[in-house]
mmCIF file of the N, C-alpha and C atoms, coordinates in Angstrom:
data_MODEL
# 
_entry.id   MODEL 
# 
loop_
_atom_site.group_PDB 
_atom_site.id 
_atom_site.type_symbol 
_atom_site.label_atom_id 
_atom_site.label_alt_id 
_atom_site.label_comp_id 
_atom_site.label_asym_id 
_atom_site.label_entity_id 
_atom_site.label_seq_id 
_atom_site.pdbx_PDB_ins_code 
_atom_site.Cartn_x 
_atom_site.Cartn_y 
_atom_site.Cartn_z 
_atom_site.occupancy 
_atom_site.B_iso_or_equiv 
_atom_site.pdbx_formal_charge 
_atom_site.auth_seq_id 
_atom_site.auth_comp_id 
_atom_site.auth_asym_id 
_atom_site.auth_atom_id 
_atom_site.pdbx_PDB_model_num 
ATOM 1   N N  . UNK A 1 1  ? 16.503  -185.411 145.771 1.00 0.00 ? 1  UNK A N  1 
ATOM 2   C CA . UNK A 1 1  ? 16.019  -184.530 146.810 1.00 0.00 ? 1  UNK A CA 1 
ATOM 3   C C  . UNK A 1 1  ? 15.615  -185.391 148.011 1.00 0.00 ? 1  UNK A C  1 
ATOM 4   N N  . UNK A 1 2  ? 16.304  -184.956 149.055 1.00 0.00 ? 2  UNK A N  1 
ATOM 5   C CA . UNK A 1 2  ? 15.934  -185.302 150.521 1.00 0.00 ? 2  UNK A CA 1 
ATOM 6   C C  . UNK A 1 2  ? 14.123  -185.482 150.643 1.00 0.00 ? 2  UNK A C  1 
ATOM 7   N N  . UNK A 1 3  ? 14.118  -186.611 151.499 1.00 0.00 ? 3  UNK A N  1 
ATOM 8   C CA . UNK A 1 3  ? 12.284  -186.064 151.897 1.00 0.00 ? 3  UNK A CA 1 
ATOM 9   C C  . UNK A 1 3  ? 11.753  -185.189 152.802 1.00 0.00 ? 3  UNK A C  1 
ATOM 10  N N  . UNK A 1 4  ? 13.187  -184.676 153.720 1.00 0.00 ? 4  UNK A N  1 
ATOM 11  C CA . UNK A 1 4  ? 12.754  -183.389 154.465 1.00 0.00 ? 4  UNK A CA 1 
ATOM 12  C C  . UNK A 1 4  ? 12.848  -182.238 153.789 1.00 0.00 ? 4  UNK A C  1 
ATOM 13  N N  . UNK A 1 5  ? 13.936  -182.218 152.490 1.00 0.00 ? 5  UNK A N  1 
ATOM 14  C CA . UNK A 1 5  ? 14.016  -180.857 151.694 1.00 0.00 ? 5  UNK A CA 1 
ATOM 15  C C  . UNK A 1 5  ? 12.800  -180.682 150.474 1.00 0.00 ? 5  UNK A C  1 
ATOM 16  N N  . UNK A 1 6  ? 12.099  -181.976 150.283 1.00 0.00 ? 6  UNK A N  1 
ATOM 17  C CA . UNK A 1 6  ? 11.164  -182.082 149.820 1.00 0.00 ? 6  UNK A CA 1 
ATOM 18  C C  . UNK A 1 6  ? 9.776   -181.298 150.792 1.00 0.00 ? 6  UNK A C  1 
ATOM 19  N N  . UNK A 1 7  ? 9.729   -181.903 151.931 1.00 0.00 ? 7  UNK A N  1 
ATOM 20  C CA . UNK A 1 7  ? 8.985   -182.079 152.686 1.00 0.00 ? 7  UNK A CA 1 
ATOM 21  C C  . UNK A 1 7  ? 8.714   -180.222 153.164 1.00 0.00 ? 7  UNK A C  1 
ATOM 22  N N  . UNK A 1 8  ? 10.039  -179.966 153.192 1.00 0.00 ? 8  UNK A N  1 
ATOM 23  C CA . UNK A 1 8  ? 9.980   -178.425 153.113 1.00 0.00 ? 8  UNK A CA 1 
ATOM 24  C C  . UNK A 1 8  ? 9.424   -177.453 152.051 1.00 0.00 ? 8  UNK A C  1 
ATOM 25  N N  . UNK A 1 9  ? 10.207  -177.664 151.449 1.00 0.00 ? 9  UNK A N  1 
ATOM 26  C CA . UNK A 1 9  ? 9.674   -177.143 149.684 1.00 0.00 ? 9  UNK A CA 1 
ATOM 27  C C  . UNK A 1 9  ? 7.655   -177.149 149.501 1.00 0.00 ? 9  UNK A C  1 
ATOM 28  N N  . UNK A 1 10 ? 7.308   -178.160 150.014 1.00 0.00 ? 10 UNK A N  1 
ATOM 29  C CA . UNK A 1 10 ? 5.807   -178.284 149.753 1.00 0.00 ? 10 UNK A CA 1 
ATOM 30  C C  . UNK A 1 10 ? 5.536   -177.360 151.005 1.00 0.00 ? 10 UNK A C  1 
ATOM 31  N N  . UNK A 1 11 ? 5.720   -177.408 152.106 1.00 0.00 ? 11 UNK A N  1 
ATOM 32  C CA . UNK A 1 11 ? 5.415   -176.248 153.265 1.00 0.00 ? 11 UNK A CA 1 
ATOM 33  C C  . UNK A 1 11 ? 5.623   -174.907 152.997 1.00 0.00 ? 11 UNK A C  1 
ATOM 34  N N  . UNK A 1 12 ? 6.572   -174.877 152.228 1.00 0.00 ? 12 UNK A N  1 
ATOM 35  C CA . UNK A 1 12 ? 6.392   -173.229 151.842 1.00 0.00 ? 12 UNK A CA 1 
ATOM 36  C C  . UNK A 1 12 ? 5.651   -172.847 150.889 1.00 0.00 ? 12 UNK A C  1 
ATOM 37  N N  . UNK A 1 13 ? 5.493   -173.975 149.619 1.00 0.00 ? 13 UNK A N  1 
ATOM 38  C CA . UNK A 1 13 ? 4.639   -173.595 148.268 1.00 0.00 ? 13 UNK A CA 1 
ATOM 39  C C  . UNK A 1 13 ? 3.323   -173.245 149.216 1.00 0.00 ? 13 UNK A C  1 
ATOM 40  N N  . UNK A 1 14 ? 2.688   -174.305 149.936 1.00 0.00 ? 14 UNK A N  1 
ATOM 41  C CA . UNK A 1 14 ? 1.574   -174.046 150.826 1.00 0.00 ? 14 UNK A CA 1 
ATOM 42  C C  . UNK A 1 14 ? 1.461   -172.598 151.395 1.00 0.00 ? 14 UNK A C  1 
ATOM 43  N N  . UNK A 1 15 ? 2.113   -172.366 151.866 1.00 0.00 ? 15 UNK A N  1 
ATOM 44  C CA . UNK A 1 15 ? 2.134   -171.411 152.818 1.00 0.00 ? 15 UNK A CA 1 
ATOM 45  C C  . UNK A 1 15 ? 1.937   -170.143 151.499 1.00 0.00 ? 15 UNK A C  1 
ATOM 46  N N  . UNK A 1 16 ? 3.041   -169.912 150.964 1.00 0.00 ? 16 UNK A N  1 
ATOM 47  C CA . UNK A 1 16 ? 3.075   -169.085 149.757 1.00 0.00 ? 16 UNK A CA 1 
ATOM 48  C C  . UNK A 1 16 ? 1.418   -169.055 149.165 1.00 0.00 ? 16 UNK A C  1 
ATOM 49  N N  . UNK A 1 17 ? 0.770   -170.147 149.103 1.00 0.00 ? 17 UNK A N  1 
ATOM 50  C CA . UNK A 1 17 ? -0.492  -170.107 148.033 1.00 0.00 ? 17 UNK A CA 1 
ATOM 51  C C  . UNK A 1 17 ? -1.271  -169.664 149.232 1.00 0.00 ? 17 UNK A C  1 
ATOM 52  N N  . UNK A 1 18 ? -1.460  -169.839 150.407 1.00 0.00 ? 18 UNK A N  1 
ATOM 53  C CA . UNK A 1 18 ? -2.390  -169.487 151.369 1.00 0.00 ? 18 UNK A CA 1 
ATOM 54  C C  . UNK A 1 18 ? -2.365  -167.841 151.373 1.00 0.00 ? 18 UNK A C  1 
ATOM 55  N N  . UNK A 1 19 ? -0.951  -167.059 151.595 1.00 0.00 ? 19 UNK A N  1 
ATOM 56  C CA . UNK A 1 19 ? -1.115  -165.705 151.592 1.00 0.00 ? 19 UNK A CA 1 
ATOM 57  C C  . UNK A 1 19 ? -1.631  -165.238 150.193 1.00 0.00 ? 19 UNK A C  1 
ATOM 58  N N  . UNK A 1 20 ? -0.873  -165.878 148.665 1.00 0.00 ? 20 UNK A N  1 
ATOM 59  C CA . UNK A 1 20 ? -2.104  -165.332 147.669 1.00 0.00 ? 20 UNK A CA 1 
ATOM 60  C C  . UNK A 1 20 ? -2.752  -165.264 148.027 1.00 0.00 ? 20 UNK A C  1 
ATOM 61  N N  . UNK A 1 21 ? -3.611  -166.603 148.892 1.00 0.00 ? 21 UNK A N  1 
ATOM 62  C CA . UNK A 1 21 ? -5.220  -166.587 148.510 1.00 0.00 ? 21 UNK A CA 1 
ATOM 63  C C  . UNK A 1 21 ? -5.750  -165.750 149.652 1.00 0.00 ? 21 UNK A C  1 
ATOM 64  N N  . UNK A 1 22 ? -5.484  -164.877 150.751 1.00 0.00 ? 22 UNK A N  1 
ATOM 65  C CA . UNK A 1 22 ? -5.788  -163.800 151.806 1.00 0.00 ? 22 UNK A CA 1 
ATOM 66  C C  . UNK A 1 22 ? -5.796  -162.646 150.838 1.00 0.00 ? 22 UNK A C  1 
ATOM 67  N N  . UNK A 1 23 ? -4.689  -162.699 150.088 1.00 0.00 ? 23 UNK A N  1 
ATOM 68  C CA . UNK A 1 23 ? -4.393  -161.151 149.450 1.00 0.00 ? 23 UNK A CA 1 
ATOM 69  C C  . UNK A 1 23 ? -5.477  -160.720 148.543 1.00 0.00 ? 23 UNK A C  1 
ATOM 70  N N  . UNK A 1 24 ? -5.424  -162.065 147.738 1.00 0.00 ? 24 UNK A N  1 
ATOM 71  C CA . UNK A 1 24 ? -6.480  -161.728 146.871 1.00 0.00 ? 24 UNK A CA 1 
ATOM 72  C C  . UNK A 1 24 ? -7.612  -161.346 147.582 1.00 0.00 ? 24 UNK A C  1 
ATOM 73  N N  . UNK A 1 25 ? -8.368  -162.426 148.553 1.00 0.00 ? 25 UNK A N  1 
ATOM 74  C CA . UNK A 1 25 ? -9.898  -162.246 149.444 1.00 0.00 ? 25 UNK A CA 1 
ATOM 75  C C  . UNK A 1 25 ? -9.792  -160.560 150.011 1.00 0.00 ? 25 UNK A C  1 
ATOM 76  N N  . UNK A 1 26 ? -8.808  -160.146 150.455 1.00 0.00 ? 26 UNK A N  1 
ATOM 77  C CA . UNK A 1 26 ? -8.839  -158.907 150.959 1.00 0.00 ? 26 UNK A CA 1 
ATOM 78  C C  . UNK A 1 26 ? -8.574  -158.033 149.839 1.00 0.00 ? 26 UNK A C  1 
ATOM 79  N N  . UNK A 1 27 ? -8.380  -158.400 148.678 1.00 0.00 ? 27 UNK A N  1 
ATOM 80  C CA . UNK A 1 27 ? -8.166  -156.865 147.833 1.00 0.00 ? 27 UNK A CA 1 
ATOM 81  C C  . UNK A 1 27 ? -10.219 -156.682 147.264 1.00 0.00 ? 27 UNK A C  1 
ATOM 82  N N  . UNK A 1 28 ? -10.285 -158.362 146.860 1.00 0.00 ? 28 UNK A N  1 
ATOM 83  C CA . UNK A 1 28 ? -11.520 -158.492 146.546 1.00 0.00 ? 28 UNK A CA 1 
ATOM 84  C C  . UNK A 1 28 ? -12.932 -157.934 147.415 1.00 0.00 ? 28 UNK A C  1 
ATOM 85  N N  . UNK A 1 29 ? -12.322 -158.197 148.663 1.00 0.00 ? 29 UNK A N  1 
ATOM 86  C CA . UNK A 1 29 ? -13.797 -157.248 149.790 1.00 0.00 ? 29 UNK A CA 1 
ATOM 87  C C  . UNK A 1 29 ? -13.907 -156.056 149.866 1.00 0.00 ? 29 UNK A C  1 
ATOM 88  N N  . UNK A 1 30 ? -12.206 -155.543 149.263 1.00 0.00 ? 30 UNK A N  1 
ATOM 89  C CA . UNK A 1 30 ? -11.848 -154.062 149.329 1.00 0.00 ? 30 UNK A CA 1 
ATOM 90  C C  . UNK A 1 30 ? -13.073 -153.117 147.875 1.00 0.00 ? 30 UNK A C  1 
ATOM 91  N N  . UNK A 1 31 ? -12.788 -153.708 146.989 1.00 0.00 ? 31 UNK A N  1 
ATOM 92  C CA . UNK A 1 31 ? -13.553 -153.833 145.683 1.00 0.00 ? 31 UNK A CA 1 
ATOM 93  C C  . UNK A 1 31 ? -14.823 -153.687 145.820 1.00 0.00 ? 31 UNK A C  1 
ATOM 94  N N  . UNK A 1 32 ? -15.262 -155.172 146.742 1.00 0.00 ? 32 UNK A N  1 
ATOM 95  C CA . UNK A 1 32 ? -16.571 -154.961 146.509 1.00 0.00 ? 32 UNK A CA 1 
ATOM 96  C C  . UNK A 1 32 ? -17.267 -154.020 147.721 1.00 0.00 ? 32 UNK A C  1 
ATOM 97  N N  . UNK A 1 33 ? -16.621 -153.870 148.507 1.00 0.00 ? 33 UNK A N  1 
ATOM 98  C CA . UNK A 1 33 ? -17.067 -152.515 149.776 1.00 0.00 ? 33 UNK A CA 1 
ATOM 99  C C  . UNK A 1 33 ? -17.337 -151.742 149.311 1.00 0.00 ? 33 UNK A C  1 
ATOM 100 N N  . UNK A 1 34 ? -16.320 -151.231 148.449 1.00 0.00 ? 34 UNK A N  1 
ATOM 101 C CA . UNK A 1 34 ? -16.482 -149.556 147.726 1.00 0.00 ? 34 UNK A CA 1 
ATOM 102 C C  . UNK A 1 34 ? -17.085 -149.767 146.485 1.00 0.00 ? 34 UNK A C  1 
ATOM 103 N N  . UNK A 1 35 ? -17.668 -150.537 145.775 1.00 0.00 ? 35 UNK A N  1 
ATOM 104 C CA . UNK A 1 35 ? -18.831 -150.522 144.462 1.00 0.00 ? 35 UNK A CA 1 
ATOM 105 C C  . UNK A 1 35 ? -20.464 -150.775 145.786 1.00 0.00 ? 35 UNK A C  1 
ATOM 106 N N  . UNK A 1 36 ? -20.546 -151.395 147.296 1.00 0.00 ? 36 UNK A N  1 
ATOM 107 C CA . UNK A 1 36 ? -21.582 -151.783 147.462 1.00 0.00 ? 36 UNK A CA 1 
ATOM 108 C C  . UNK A 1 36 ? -21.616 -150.182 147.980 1.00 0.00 ? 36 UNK A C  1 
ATOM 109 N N  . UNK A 1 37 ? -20.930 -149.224 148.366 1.00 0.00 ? 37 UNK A N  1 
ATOM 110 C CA . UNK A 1 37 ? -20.858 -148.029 149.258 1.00 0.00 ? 37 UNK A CA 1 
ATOM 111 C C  . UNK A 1 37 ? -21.429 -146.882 148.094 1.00 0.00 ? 37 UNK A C  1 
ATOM 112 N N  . UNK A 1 38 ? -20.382 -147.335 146.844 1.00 0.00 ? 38 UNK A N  1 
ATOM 113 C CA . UNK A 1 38 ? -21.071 -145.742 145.372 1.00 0.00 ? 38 UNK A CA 1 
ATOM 114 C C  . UNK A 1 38 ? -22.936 -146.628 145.608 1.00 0.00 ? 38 UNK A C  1 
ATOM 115 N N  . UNK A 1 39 ? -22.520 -147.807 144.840 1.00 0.00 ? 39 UNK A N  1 
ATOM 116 C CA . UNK A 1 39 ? -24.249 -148.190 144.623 1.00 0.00 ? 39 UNK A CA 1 
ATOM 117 C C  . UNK A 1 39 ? -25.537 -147.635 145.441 1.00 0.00 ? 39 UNK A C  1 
ATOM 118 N N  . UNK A 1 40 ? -25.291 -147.613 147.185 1.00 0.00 ? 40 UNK A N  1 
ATOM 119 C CA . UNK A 1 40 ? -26.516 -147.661 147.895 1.00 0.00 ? 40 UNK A CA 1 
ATOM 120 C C  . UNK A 1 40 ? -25.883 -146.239 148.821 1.00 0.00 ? 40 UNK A C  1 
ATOM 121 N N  . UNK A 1 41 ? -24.998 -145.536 148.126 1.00 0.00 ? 41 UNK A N  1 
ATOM 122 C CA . UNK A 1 41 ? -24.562 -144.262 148.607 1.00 0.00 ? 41 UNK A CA 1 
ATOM 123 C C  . UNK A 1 41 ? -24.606 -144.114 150.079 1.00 0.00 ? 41 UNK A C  1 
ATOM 124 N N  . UNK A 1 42 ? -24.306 -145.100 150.578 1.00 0.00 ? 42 UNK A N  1 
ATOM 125 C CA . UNK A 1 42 ? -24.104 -145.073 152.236 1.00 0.00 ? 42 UNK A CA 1 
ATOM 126 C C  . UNK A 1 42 ? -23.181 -146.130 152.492 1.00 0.00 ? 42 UNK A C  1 
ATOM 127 N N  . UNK A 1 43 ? -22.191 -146.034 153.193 1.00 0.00 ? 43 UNK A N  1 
ATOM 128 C CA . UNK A 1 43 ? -21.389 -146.731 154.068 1.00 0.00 ? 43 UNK A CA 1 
ATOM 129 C C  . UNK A 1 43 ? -21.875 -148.045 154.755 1.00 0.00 ? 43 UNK A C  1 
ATOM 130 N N  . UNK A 1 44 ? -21.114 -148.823 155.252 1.00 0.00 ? 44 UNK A N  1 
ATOM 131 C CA . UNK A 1 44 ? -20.844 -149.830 156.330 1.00 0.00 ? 44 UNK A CA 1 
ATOM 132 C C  . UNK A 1 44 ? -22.187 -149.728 157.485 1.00 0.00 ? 44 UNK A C  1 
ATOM 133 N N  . UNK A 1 45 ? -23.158 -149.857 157.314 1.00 0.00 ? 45 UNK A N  1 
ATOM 134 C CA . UNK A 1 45 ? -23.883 -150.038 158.702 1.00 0.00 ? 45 UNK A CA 1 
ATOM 135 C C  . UNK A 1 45 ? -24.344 -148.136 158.795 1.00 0.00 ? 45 UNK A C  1 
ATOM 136 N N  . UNK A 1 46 ? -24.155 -147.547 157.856 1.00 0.00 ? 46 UNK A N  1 
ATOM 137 C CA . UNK A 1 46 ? -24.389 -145.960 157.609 1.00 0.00 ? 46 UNK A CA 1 
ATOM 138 C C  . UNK A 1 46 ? -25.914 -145.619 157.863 1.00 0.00 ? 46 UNK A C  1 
ATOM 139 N N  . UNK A 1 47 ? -25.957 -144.491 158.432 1.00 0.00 ? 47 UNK A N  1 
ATOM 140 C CA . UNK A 1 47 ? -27.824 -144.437 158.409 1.00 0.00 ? 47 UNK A CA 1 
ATOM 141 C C  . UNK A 1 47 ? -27.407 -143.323 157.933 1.00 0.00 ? 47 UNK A C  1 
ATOM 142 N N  . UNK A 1 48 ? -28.275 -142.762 157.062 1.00 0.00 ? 48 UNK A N  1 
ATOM 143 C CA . UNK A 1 48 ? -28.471 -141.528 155.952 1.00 0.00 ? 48 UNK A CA 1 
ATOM 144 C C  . UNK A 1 48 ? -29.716 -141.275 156.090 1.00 0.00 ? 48 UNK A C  1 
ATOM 145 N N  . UNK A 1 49 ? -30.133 -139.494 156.127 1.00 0.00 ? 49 UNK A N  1 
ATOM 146 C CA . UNK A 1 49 ? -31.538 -139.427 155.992 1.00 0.00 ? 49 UNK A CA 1 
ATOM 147 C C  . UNK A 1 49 ? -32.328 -139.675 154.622 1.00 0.00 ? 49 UNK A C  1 
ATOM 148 N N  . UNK A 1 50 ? -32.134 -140.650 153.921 1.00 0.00 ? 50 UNK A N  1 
ATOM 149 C CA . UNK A 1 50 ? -32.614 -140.633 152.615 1.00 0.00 ? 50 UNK A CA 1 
ATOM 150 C C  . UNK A 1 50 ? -33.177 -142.268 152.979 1.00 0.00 ? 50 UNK A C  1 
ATOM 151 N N  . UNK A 1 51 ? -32.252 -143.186 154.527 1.00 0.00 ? 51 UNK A N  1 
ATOM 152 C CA . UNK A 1 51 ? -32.568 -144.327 154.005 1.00 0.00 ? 51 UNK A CA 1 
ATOM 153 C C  . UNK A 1 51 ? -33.189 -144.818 155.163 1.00 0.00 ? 51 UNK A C  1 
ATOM 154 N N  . UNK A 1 52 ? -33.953 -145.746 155.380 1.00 0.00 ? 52 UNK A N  1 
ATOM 155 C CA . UNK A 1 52 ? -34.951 -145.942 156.417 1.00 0.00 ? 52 UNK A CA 1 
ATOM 156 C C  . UNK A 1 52 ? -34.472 -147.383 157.265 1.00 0.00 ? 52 UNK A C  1 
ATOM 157 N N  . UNK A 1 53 ? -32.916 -147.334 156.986 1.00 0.00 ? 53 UNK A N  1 
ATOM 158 C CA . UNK A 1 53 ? -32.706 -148.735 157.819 1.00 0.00 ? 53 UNK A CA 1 
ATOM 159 C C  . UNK A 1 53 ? -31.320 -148.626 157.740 1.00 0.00 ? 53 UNK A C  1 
ATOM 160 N N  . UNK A 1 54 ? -30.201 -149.495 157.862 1.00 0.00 ? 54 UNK A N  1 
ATOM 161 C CA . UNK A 1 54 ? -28.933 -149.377 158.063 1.00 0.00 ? 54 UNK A CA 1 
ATOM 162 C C  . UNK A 1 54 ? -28.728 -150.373 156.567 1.00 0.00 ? 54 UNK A C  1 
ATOM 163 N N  . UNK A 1 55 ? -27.622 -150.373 156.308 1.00 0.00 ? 55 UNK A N  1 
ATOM 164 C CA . UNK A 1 55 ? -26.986 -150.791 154.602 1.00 0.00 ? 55 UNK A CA 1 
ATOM 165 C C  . UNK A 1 55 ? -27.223 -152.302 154.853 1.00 0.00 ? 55 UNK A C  1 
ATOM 166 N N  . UNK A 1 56 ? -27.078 -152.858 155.887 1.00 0.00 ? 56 UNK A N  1 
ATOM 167 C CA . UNK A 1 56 ? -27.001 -154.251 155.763 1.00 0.00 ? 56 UNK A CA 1 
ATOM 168 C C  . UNK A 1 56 ? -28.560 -154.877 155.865 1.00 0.00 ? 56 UNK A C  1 
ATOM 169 N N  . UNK A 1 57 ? -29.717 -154.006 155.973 1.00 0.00 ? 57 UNK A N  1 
ATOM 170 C CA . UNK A 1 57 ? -30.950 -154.059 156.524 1.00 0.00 ? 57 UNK A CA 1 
ATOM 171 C C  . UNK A 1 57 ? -31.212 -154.466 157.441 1.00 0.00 ? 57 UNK A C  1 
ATOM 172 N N  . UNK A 1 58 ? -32.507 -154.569 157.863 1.00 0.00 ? 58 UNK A N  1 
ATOM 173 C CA . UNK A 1 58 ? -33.306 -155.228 159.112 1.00 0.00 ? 58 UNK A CA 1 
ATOM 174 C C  . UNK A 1 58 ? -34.453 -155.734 159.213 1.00 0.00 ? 58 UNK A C  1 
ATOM 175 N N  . UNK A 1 59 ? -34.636 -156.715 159.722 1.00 0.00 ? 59 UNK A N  1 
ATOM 176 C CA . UNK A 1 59 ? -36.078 -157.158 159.605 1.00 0.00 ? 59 UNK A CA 1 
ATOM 177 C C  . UNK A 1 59 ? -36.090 -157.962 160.967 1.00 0.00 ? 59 UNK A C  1 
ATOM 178 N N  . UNK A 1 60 ? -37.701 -157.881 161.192 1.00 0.00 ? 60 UNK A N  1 
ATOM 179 C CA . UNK A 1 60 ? -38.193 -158.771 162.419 1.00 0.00 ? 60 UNK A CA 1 
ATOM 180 C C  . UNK A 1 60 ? -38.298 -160.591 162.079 1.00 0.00 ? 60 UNK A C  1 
ATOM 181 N N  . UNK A 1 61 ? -37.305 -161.096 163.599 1.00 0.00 ? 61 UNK A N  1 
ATOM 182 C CA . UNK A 1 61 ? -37.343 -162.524 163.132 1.00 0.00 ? 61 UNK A CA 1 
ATOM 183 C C  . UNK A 1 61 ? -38.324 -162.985 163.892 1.00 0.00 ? 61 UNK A C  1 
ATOM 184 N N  . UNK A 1 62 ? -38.808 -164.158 163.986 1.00 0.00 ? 62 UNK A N  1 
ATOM 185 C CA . UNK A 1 62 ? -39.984 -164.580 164.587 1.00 0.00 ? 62 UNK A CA 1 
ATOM 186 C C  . UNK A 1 62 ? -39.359 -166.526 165.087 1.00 0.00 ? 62 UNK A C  1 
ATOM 187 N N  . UNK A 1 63 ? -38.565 -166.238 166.522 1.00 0.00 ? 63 UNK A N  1 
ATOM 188 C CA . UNK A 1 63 ? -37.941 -167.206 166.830 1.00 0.00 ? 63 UNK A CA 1 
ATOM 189 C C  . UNK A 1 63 ? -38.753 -168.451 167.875 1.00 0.00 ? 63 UNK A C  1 
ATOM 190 N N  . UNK A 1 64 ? -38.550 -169.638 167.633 1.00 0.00 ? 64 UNK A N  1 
ATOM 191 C CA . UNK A 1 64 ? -39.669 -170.329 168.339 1.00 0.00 ? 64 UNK A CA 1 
ATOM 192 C C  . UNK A 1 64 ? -38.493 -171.453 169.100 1.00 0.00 ? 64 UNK A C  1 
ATOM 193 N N  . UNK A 1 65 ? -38.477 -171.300 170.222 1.00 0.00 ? 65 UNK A N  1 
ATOM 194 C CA . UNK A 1 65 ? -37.589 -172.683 171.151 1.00 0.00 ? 65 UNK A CA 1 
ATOM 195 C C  . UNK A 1 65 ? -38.375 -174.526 170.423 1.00 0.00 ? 65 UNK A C  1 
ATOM 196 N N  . UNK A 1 66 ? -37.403 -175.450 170.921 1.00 0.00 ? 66 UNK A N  1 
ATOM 197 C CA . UNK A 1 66 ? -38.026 -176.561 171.009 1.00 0.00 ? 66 UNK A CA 1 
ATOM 198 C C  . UNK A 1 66 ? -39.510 -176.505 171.447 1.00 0.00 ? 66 UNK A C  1 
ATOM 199 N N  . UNK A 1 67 ? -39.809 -175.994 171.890 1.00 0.00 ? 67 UNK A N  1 
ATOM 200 C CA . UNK A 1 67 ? -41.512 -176.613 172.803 1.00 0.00 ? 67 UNK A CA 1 
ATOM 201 C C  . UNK A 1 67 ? -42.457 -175.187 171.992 1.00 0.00 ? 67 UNK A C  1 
ATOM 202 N N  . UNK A 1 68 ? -42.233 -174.636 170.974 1.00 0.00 ? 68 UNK A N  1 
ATOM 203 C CA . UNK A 1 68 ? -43.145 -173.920 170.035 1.00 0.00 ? 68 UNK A CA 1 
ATOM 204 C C  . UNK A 1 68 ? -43.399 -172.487 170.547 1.00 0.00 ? 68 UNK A C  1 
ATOM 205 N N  . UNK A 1 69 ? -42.501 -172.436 171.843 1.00 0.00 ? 69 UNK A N  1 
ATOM 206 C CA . UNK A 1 69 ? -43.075 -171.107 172.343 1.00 0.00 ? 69 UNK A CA 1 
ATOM 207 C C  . UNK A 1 69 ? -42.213 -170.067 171.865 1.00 0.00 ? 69 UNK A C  1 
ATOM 208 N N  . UNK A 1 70 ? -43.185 -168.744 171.338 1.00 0.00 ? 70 UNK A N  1 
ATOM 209 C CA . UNK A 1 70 ? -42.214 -167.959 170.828 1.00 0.00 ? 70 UNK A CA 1 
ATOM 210 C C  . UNK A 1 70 ? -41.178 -167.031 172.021 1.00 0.00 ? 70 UNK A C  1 
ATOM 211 N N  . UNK A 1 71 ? -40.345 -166.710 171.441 1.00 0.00 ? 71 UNK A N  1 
ATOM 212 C CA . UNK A 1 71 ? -38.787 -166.467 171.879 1.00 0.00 ? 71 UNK A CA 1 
ATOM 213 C C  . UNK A 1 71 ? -38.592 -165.059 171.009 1.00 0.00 ? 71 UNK A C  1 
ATOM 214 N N  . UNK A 1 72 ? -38.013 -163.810 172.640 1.00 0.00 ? 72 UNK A N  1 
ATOM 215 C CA . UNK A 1 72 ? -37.959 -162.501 171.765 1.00 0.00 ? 72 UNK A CA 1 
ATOM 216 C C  . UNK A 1 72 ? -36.019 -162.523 171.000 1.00 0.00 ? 72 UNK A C  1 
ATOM 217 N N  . UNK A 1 73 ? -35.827 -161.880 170.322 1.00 0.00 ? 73 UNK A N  1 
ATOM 218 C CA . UNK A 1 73 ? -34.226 -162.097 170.125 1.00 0.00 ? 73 UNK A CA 1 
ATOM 219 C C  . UNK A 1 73 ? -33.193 -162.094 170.659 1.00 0.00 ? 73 UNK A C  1 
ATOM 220 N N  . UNK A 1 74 ? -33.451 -161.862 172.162 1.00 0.00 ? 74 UNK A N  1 
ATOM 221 C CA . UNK A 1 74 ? -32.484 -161.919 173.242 1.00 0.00 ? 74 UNK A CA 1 
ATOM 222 C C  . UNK A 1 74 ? -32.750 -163.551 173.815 1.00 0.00 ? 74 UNK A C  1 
ATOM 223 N N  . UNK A 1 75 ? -33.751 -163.768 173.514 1.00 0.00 ? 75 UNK A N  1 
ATOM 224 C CA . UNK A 1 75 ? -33.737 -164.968 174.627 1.00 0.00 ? 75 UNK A CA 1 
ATOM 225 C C  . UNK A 1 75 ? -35.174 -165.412 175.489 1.00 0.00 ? 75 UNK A C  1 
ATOM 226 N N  . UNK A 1 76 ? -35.308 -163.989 175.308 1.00 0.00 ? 76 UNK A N  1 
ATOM 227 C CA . UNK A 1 76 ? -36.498 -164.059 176.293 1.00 0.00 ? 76 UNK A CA 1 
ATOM 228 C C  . UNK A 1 76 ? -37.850 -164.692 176.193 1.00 0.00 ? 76 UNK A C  1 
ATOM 229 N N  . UNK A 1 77 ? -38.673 -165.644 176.858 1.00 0.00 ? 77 UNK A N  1 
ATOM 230 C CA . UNK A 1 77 ? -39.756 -165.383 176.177 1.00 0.00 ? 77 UNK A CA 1 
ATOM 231 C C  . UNK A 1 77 ? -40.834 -164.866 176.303 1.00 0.00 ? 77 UNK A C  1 
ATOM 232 N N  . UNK A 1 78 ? -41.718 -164.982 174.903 1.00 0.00 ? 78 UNK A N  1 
ATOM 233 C CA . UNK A 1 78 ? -42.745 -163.386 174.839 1.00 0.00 ? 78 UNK A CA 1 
ATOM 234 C C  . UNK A 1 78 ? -44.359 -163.753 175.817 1.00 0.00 ? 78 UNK A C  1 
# 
C-alpha cells in the first residue's frame, strides 16, 4: 500500500469515527432531554405554574472585579 492510499484510508476511518461519535452525542442529548423533560415535567427553559423558576434554575451571583468591588451581572458596578 501506497503512503498516500494509506494516508487516505486513515482520513476517512477518522472522519467515519468522528460522525459516530456526533451521532451518538446527539442521539444521547436527545435521550437525556426527554427523561430530564418526563422527570421535572417542564420543558427546556419552561416556566409552569407549579414551578417557581425556569428548568435550568436561577440563583443570585455575587461578582467581585480585581480591586474587591462588587460588580452587578451586567458589568456594572453596585
Amino acid at each position: 500500500m501506497t503512503p498516500k492510499k494509506h494516508e487516505f484510508e486513515h482520513d476517512v476511518k477518522m472522519d467515519v469515527e468522528a460522525r459516530v461519535r456526533q451521532g451518538v452525542k446527539a442521539i444521547l442529548e436527545e435521550v437525556l432531554e426527554e427523561e430530564m423533560t418526563q422527570h421535572l415535567q417542564a420543558g427546556y427553559r419552561e416556566l409552569t405554574p407549579t414551578r417557581r423558576g425556569e428548568r435550568n434554575g436561577r440563583y443570585v451571583r455575587n461578582l467581585h472585579d480585581p480591586g474587591g468591588q462588587d460588580r452587578a451581572p451586567g458589568g456594572a458596578p453596585r
